[in-house]
Short mmCIF file of the C-alpha atoms (twelve columns), coordinates in Angstrom:
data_MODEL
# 
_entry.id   MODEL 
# 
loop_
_atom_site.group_PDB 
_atom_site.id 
_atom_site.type_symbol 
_atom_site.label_atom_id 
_atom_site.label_alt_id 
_atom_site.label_comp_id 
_atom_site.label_asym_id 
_atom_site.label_seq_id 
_atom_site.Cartn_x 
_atom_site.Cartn_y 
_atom_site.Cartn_z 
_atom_site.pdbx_PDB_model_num 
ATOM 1  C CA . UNK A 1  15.542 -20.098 -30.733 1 
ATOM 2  C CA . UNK A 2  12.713 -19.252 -28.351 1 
ATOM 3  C CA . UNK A 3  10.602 -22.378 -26.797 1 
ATOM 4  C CA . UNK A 4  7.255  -21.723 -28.101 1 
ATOM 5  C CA . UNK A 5  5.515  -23.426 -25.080 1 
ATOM 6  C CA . UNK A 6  7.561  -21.071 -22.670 1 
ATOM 7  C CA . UNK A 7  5.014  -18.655 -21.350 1 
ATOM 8  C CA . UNK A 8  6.626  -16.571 -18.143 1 
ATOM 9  C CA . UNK A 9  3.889  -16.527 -15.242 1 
ATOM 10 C CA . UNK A 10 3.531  -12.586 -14.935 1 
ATOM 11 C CA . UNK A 11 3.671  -10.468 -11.850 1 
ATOM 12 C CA . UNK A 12 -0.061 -9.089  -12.024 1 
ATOM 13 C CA . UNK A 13 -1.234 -12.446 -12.164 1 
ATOM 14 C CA . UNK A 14 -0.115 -13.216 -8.584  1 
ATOM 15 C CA . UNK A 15 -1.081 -9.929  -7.481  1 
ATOM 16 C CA . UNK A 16 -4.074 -10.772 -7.775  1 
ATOM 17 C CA . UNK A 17 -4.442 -13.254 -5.571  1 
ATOM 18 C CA . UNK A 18 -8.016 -12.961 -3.628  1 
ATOM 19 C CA . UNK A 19 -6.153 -13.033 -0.476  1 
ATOM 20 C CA . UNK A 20 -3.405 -10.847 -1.202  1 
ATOM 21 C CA . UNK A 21 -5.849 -8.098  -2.364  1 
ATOM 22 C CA . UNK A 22 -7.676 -8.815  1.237   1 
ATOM 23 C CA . UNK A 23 -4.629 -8.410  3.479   1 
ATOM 24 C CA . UNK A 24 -3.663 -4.918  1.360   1 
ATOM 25 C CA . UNK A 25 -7.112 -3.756  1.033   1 
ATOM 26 C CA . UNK A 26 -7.552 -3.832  5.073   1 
ATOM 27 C CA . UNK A 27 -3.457 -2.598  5.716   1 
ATOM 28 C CA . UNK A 28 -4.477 0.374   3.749   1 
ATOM 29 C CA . UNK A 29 -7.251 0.919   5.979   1 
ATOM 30 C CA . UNK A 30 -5.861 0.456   9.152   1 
ATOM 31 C CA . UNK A 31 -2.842 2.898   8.269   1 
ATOM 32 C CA . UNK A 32 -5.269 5.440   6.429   1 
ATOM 33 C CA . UNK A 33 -7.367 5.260   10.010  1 
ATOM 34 C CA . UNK A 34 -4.168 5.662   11.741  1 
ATOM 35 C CA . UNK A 35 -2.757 8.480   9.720   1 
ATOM 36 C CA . UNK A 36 -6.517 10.253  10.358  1 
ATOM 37 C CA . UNK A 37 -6.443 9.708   14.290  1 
ATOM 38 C CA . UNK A 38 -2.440 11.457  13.916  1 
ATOM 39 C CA . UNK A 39 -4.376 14.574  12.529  1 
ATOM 40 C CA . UNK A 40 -3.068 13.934  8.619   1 
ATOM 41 C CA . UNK A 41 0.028  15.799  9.478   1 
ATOM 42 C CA . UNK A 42 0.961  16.062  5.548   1 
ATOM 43 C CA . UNK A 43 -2.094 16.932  4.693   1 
ATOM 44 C CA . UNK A 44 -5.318 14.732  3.413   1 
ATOM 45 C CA . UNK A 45 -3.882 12.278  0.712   1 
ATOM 46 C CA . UNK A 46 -2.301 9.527   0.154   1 
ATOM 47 C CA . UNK A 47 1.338  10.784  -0.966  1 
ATOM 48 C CA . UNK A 48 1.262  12.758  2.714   1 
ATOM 49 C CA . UNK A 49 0.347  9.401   4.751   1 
ATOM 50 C CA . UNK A 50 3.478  7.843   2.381   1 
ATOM 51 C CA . UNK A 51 5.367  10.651  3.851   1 
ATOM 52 C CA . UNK A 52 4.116  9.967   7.362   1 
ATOM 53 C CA . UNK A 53 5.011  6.501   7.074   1 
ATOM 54 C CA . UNK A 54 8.336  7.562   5.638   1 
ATOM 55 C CA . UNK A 55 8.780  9.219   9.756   1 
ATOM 56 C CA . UNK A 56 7.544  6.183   11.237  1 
ATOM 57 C CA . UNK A 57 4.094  7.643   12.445  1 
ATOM 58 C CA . UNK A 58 5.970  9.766   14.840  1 
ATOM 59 C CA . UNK A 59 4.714  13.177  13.751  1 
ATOM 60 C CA . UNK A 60 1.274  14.534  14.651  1 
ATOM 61 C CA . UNK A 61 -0.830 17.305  13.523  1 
ATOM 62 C CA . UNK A 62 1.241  20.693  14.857  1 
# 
């Protein structure tokens, strides 16, 4: 039988920490920034600056 006053603490919740949405919000700048000043090698979105990241910033605009 399941404890009634069992309530798992869910994942979003501490997501969504103030902080935590702080230190992402400004990483995704800086690497968005970064991925601009590279050229956007895989073009201009975020799946292509994934991609970058996925080559470990190492290739520039051709």
């Amino acid at each position: 039988m399941l404890n009634e006053d069992y309530k798992p603490q869910s994942s979003t919740r501490r997501g969504n920490a103030p902080h935590l949405r702080r230190f992402l919000t400004t990483f995704f700048r800086t690497a968005l920034e970064e991925y601009r000043e590279a050229g956007c090698p895989f073009g201009k979105n975020v799946d292509a600056m994934l991609i970058w990241f996925e080559y470990n910033q190492k290739t520039t605009e051709n």
